[in-house]
N, C-alpha and C positions, 0 to 999 in steps of 0.2 A: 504494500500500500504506500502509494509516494507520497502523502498528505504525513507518514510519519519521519519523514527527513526533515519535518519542520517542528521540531520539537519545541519551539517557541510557541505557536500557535495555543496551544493548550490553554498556558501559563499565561498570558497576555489575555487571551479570550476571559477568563478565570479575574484577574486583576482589574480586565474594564469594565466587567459586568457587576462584580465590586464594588467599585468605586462608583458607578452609576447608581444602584443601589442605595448607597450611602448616603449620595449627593442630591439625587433631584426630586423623591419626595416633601420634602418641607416645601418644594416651591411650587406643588401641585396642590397645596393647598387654598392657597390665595391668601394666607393672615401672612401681615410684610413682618411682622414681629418674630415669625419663625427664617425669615431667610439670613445666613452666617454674612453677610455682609449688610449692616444698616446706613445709612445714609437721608439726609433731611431734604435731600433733592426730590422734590415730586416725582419727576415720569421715571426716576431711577430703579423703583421695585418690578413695573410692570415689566421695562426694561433686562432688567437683570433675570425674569420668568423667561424670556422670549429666549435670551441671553444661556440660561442653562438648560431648556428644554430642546432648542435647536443643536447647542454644541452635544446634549445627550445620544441627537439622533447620528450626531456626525462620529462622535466616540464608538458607539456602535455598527455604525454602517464602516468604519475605514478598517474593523480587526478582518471582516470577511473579504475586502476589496483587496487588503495584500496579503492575502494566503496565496500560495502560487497554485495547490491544487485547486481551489476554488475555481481559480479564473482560468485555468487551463480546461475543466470540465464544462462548467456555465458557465461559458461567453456571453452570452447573450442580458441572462440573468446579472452578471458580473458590468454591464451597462447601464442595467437599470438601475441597480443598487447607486449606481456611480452618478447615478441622478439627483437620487434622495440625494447622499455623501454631498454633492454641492446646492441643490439649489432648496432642501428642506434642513438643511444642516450650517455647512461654513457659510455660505449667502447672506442668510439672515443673524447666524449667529455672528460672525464677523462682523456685520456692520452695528449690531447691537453691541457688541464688546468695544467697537470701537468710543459709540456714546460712553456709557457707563465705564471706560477703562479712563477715558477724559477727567468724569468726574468721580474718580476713585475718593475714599477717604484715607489710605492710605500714604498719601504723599504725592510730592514731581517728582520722584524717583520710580516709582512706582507707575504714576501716571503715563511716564515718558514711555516705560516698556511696557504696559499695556496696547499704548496705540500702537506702538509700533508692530507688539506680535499681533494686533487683529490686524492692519495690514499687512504683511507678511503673508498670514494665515489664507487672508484672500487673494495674493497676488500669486502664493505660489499654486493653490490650488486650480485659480482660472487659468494660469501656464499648463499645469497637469489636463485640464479639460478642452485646453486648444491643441495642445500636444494631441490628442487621443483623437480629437476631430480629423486630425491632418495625419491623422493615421502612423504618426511618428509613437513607435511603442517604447522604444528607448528611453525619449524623454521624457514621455509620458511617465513612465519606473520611474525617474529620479526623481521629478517632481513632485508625483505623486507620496516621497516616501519623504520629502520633506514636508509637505502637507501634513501627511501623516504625524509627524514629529512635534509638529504642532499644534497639533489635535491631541493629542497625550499627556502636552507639557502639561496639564490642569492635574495633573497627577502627580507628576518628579515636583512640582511647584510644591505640593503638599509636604513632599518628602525635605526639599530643603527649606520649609519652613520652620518643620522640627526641627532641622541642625543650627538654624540662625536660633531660634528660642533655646538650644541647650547652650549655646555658644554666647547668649548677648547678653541673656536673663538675669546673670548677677551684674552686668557690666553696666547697662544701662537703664535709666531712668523709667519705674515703671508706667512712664506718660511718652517715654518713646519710644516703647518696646514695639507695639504695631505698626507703626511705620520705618522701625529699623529690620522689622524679619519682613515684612510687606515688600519692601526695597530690595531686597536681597534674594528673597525668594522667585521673586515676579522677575528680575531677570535672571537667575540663576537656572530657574525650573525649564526656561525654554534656550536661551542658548547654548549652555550645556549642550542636551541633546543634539541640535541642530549641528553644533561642532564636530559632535560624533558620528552621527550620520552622515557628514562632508566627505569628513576622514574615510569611511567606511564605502561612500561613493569612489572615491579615486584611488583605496589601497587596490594593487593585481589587478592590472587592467584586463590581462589576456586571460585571466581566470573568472575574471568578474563578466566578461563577455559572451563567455562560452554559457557559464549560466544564465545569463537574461537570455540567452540566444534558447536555452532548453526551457525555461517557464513560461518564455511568448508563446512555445507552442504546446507548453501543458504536459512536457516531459515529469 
């Protein structure tokens, strides 16, 4: 069975349905008092709803779109999915993260790498989807797998906000502590990855090609 050469799938599948889990019931409630970010900005809660239920679908829909079995069996299927993944998922949630990343309460530090990952998240995705029009399946993979990267970071973000709160907690004032793991985390959580995935795009070319060359055709 070739779908088990990817032993990552599993673990990943397992970790975003998790974390979705976790995340986006309180905002399916509609009381703003249960959502983990508060803010005195009006259109900010409905915003920040649109914001975590669109990025849920996107979280969801990108673990089956880079399975390589997946998309090597349902082609077809692996299109449509790739619909939902931008135009009911990063579309909407990217330009709503863009508002609300604007008026974070965390900080300009924070603020600055918010906007910038909701652009990013849509510039690289709409590269991914014009790739795949033009029938360019190469760039389509690479695009698609920095998309992806950040589409996850809502996760490692989580992870290095722990390390900033073990790291700051005695250090700084506890009236700047959310703004000091906010700042840290919100760009740590997604460039980090994106670094790695770069890396990861351009180690072993001639090795890296022979595989894109057998997953386009669902080897």
């Amino acid at each position: 069975m070739t779908w088990l050469r990817k032993p990552w799938v599993g673990p990943l599948a397992f970790v975003v349905l998790a974390f979705v889990a976790f995340s986006l019931p309180p905002y399916l409630t509609g009381d703003r008092l249960q959502a983990r970010v508060q803010s005195d900005w009006g259109p900010h809660y409905p915003l920040l709803v649109v914001h975590v239920v669109c990025s849920s679908i996107a979280i969801l829909t990108c673990v089956v779109q880079i399975w390589p079995w997946f998309r090597g069996r349902f082609p077809a299927l692996h299109r449509r999915i790739g619909r939902v993944y931008v135009f009911a998922g990063v579309l909407p949630g990217g330009v709503s993260g863009l508002v609300i990343g604007w008026m974070t309460p965390f900080g300009p530090v924070a603020q600055v790498s918010n906007v910038l990952l909701a652009v990013l998240w849509l510039v690289f995705t709409w590269l991914a989807w014009r790739a795949a029009r033009q029938r360019q399946f190469r760039d389509h993979r690479k695009w698609m797998i920095r998309s992806f990267v950040l589409t996850v970071s809502i996760i490692t973000n989580r992870i290095w906000g722990v390390v900033a709160f073990l790291l700051f907690a005695d250090r700084v004032p506890e009236a700047d502590l959310p703004v000091t793991i906010g700042g840290i985390s919100t760009w740590a959580g997604w460039t980090v990855p994106l670094l790695v995935s770069q890396w990861w795009l351009e180690r072993k070319p001639r090795r890296r090609a022979v595989v894109e060359q057998r997953e386009v055709v669902g080897v």
